[in-house]
C-alpha positions as CSV (number, residue, x, y, z in Angstrom):
1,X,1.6,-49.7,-16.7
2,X,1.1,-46.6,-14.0
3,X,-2.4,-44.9,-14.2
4,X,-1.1,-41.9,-12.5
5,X,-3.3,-39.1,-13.3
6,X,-0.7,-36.3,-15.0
7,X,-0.8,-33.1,-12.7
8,X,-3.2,-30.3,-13.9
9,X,-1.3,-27.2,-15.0
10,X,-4.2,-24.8,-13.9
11,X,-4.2,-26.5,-10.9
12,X,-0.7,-26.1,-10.3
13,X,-0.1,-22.7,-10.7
14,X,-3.0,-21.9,-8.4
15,X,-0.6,-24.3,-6.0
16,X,2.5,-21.7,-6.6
17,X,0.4,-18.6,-6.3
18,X,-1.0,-19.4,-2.7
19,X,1.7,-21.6,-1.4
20,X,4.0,-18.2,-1.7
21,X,1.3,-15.8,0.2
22,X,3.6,-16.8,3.2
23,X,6.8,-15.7,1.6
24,X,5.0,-12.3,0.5
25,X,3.2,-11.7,4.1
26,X,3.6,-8.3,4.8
27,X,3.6,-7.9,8.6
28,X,3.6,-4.6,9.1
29,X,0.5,-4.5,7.2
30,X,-1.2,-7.1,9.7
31,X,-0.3,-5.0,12.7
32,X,-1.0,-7.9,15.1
33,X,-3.8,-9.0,13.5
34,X,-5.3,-12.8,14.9
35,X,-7.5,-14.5,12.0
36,X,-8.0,-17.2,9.3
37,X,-9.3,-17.3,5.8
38,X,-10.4,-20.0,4.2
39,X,-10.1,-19.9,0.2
40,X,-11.8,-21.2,-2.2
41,X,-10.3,-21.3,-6.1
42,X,-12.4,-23.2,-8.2
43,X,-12.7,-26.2,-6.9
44,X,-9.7,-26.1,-4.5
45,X,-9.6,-25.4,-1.1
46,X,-6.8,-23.3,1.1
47,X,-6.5,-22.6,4.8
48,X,-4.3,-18.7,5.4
49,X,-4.1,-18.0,9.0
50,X,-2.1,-15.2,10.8
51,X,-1.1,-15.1,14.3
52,X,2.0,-13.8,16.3
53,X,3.4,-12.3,13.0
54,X,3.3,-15.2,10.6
55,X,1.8,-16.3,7.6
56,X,0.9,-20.2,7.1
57,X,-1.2,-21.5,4.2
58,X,-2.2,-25.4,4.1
59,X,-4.6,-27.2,1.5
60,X,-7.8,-28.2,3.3
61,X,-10.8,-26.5,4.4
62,X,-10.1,-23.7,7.8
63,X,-10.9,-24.8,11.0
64,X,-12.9,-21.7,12.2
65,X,-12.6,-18.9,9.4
66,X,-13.4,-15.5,9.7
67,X,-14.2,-15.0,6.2
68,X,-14.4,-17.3,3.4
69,X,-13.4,-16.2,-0.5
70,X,-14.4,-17.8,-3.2
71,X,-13.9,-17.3,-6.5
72,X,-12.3,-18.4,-10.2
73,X,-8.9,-18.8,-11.4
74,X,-8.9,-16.3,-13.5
75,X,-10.2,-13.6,-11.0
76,X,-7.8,-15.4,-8.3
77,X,-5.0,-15.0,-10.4
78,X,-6.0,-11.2,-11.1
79,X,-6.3,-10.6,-7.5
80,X,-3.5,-11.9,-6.7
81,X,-0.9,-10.2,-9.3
82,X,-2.6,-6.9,-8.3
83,X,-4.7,-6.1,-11.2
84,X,-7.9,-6.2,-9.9
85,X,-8.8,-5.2,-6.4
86,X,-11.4,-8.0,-4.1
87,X,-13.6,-4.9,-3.2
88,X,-14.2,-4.5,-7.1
89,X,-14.1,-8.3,-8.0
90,X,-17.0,-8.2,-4.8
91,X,-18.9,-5.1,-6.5
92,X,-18.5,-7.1,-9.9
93,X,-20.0,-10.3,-8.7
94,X,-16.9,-12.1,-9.2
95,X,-15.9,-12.8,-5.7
96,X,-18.1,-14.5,-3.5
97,X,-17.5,-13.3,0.4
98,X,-18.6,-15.2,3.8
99,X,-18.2,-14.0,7.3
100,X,-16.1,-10.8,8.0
101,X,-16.4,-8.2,5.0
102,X,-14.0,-6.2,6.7
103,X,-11.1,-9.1,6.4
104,X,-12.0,-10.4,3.6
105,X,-11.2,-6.8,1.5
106,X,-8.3,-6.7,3.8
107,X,-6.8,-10.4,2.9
108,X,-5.2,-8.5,-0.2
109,X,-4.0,-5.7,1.4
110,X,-1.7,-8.3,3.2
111,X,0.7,-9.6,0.9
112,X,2.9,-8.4,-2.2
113,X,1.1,-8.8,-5.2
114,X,3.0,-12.0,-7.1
115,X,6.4,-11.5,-8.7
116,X,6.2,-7.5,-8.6
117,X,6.7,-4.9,-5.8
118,X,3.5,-3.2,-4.3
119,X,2.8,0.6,-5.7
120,X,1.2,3.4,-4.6
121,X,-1.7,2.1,-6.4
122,X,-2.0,-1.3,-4.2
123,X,-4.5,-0.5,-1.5
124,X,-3.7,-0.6,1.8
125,X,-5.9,-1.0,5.4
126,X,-3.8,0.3,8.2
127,X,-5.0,1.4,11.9
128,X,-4.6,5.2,12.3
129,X,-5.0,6.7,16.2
130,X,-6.6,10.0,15.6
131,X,-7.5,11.9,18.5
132,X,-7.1,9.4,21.1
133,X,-9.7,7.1,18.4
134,X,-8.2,4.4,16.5
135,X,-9.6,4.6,13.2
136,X,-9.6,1.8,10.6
137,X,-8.8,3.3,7.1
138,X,-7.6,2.5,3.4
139,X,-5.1,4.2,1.9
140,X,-4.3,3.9,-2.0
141,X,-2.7,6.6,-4.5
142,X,-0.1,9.5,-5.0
143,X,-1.2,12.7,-5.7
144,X,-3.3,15.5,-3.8
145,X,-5.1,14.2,-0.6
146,X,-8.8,13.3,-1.0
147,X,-10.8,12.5,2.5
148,X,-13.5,10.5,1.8
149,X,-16.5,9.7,4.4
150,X,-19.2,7.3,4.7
151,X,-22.9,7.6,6.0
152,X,-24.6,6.5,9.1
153,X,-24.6,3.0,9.7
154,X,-22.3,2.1,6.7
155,X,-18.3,1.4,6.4
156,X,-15.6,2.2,4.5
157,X,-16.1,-0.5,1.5
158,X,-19.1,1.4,0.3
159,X,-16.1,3.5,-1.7
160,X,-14.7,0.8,-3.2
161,X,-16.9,1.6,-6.2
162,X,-15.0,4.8,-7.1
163,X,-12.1,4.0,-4.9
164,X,-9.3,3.0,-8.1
165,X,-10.5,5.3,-10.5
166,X,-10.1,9.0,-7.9
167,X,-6.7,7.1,-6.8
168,X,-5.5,7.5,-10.2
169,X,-4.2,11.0,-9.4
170,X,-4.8,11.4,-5.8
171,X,-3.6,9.9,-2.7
172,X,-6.9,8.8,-1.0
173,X,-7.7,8.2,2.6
174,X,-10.9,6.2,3.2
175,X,-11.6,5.7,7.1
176,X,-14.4,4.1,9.0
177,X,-15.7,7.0,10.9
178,X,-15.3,6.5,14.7
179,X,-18.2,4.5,16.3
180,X,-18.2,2.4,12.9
181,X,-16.8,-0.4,10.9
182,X,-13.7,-1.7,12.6
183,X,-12.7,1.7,13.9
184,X,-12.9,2.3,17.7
185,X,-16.0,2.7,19.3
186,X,-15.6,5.1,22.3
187,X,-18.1,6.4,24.7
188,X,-18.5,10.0,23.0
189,X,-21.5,12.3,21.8
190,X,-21.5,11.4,18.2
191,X,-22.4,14.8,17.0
192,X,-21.0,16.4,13.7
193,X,-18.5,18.3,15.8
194,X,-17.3,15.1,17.6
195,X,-16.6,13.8,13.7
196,X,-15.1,16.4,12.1
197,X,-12.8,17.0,15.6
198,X,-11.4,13.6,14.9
199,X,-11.3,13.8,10.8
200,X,-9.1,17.0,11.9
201,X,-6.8,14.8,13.9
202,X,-6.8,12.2,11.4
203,X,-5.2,14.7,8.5
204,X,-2.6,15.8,11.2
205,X,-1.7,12.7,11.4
206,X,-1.6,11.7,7.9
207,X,0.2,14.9,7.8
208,X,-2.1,16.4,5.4
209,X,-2.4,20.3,5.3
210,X,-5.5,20.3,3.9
211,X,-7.7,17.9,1.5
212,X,-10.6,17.9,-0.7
213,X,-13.3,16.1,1.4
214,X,-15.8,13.8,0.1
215,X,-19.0,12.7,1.8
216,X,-22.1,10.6,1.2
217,X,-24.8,11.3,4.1
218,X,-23.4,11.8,7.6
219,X,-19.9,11.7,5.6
220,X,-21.6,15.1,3.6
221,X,-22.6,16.7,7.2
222,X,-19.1,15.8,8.5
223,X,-17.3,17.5,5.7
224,X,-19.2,20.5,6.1
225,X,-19.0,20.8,9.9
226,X,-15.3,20.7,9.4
227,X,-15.0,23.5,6.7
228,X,-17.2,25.3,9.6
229,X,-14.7,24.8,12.2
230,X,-11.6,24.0,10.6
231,X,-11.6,26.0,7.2
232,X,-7.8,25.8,6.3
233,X,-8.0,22.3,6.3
234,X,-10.5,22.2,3.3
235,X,-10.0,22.3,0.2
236,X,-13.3,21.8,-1.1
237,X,-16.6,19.6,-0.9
238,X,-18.0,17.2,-2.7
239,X,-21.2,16.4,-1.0
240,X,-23.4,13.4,-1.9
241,X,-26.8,13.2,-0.8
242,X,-25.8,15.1,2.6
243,X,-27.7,14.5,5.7
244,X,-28.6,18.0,6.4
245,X,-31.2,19.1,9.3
246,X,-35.2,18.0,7.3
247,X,-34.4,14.7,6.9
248,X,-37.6,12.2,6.0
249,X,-39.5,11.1,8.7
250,X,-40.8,8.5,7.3
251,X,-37.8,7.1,5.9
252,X,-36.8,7.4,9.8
253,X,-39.6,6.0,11.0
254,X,-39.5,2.9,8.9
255,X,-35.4,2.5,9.9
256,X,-36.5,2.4,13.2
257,X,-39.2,-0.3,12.4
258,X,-36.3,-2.2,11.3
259,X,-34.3,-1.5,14.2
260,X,-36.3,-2.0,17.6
261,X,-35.6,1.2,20.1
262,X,-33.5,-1.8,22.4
263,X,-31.1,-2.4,19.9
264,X,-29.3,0.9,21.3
265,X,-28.7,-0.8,24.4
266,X,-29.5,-4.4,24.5
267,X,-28.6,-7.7,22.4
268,X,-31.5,-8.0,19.6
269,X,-32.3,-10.7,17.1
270,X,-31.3,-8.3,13.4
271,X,-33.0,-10.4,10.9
272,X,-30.7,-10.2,7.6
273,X,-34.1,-9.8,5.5
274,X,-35.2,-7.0,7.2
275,X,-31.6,-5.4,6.8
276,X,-31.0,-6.2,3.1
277,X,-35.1,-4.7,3.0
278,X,-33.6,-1.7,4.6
279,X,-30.5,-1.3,2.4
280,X,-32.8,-1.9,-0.6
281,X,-34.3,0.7,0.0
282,X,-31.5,3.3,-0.4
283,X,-31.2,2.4,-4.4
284,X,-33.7,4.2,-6.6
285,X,-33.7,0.6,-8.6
286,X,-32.5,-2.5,-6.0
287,X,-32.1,-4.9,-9.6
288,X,-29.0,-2.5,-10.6
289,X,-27.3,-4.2,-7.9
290,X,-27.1,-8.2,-7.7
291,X,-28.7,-9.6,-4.8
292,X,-25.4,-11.2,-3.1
293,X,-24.8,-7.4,-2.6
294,X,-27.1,-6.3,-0.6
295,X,-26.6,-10.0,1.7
296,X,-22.9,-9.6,2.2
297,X,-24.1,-5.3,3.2
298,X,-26.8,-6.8,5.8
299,X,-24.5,-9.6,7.5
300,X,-21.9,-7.0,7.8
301,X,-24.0,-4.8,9.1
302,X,-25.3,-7.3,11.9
303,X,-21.9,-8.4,12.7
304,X,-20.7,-5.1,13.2
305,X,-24.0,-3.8,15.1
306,X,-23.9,-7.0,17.8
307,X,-21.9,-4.7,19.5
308,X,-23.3,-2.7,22.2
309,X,-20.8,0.3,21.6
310,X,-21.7,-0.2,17.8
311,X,-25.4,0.3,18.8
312,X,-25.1,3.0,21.0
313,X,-22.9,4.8,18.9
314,X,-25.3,4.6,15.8
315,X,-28.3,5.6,17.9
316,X,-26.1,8.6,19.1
317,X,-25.5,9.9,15.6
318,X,-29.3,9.6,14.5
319,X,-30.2,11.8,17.2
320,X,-28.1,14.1,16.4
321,X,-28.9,14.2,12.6
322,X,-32.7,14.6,13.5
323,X,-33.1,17.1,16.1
324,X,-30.4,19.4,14.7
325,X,-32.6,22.8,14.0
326,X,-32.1,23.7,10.3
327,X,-32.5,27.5,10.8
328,X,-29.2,27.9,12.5
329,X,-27.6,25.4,9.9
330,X,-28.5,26.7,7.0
331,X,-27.4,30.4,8.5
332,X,-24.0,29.4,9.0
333,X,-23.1,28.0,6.0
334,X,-22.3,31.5,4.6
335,X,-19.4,31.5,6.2
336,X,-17.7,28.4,4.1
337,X,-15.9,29.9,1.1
338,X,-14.9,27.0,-0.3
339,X,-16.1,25.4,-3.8
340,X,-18.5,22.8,-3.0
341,X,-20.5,19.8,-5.3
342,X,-24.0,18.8,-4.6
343,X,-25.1,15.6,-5.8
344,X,-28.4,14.2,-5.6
345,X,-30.2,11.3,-6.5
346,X,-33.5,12.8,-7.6
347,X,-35.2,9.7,-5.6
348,X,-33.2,9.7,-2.3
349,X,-35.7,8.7,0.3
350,X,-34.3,9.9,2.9
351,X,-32.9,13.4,2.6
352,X,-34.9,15.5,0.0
353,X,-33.4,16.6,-3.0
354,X,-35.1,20.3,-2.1
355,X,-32.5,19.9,0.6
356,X,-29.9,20.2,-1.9
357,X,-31.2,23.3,-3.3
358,X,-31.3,25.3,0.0
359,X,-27.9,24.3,0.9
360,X,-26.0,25.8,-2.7
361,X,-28.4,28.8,-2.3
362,X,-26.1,29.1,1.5
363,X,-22.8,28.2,0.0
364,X,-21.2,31.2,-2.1
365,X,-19.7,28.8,-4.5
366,X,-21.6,25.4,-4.8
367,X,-23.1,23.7,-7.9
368,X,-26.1,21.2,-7.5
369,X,-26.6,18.3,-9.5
370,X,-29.4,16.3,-9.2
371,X,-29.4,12.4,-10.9
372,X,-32.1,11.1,-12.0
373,X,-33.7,7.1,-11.3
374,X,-30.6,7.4,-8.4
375,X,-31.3,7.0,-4.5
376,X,-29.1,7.9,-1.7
377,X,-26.1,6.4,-2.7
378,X,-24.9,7.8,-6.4
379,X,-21.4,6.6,-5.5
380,X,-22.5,3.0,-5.9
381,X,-26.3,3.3,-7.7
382,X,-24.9,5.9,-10.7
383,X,-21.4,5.5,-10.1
384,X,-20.1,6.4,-13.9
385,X,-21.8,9.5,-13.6
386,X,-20.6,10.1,-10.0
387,X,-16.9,9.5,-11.1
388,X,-17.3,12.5,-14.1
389,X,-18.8,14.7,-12.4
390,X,-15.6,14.5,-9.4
391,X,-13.5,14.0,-12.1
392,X,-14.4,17.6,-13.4
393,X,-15.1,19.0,-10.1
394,X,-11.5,18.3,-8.8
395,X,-9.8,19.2,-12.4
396,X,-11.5,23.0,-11.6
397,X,-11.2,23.3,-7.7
398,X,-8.2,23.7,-5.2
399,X,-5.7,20.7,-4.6
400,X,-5.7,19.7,-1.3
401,X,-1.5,19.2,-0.2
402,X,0.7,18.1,2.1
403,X,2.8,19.8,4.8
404,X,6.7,20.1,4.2
């Protein structure tokens, strides 16, 4: 009599899902891209590696992985037939991520979803040379073009949050601003007019006639710089927790506690307790946010910032944001016309809410909101709230379009 344990169904079909990420590789998507994933589903194990434009998947743990997934069936299977994002399964606590943030968001972006065609509403990570920068960037949607911009020190996935709900009727680009993130890290002054030079080249590319813009923190002083020098290609402004000229010194003082003045220019031991301490203390309330969070943010961080270029480039922009004089700021901002959206978390500790009410006194149209038990990052900390007050602010303001 055989004793032949019967194949498990579940088991199977999680087989048949990854077995075919070969067949579905897109790569154009991979745009000679060199790495390997290891998967975990449950409790079985898959090896994905791409190199010199192919796909191969084996059973078995990876040999040397740059990231490492893990998560259930269920939220596998999701993934994987495109109804649920890895950035949001990440932000949800389903998806458990090692090594490589970056790729691991991107994994997804790299095949058809299972048995259907990818849509507009698939994200996408493509590499987009702006200015002589290559820039790192995720594209999703159809609609009117939103620009969306991170803060100092940060990366593109701190959108992801918000990122499915604004593509629902808009088509939104989400790079890594240069000197961050997987974008290129050139020898450049890292001012707000550097920025916004190469955000201007970045929508001439895209071929986008103008856009609403979107920033949190340097993204906020980026968007505003280029409605200063590049008014036709602004829409409007939504500007979250902006980093304007006043920001808290002892905020800054205590970053830099964190951060040693050599890590600018030499290799430095970054601690991943000190940096999760330091990304804590962005939120109004750290226990909104499960704790994996804020690990997976500081050994991204520290990956990304072993890199001298990284370092120099952040110290470069810090400067900048600190000694700018506010006098001649605050002047010039009569000169933007556009409708603009202030957003503040009422306990951002590192640029004052009071901030916020001196820059919508400059602006001629401007409307401040201020959130309260919300730090300096409303787009993950109070996010619902965040996502109905753009929702309203883009339903009332200028489209941003598209050249002919």
């Amino acid at each position: 009599m055989s004793t032949k344990t019967p194949p498990d169904p579940a088991s199977e079909l999680i087989r048949d899902h990854v077995r075919s990420l070969a067949k579905r590789f897109r790569d154009g998507s991979a745009d000679g891209l060199v790495a390997e994933w290891e998967l975990h589903v449950g409790a079985q194990v898959f090896a994905i590696s791409v190199a010199d434009h192919v796909c191969s998947v084996r059973e078995g743990m990876a040999a040397a992985p740059q990231a490492a997934l893990a998560a259930e069936p269920a939220v596998w299977l999701a993934m994987d037939e495109g109804r649920l994002t890895g950035g949001q399964a990440l932000f949800d606590q389903a998806l458990a991520v090692r090594g490589n943030l970056d790729l691991a968001v991107r994994f997804q972006t790299l095949f058809r979803p299972y048995k259907r065609a990818r849509r507009s509403a698939d994200l996408a990570q493509m590499e987009i040379e702006a200015g002589g920068t290559k820039l790192s960037c995720y594209v999703v949607g159809k609609g009117p073009p939103l620009l969306l911009l991170h803060g100092l020190g940060a990366f593109k996935v701190t959108w992801i949050p918000v990122l499915s709900e604004l593509a629902r009727d808009h088509r939104v680009i989400v790079p890594d601003l240069p000197g961050h993130g997987e974008s290129q890290k050139p020898s450049a002054e890292y001012a707000p007019r550097y920025f916004a030079h190469v955000m201007r080249c970045l929508l001439d590319e895209m071929r986008i006639e103008r856009a609403v813009v979107i920033g949190n923190s340097l993204g906020g002083r980026v968007a505003v710089e280029l409605a200063l020098r590049s008014p036709g290609r602004v829409a409007a402004m939504a500007l979250l927790d902006p980093a304007l000229p006043g920001l808290r010194w002892r905020y800054i003082v205590g970053l830099t506690k964190v951060l040693p003045t050599e890590f600018g220019a030499l290799p430095v031991l970054l601690r991943e307790r000190w940096m999760e301490l330091a990304i804590r203390r962005l939120f109004a309330r750290p226990d909104r946010m499960p704790p994996e969070v804020y690990a997976v943010a500081a050994r991204e961080f520290i990956r990304i910032y072993r890199q001298p270029a990284a370092r120099m480039a952040f110290f470069s922009a810090l400067r900048h944001l600190v000694t700018e004089r506010p006098e001649p700021f605050f002047a010039a901002l009569r000169r933007i016309r556009q409708p603009a959206l202030v957003i503040f978390g009422e306990q951002d500790r590192l640029v004052s809410p009071r901030l916020g009410v001196r820059l919508v006194q400059q602006l001629r149209d401007a409307r401040l909101v201020v959130r309260p038990d919300v730090g300096h990052v409303p787009q993950v900390e109070g996010m619902e709230e965040t996502l109905a007050e753009l929702r309203g602010f883009l339903a009332s303001s200028p489209a941003g379009e598209f050249r002919a």
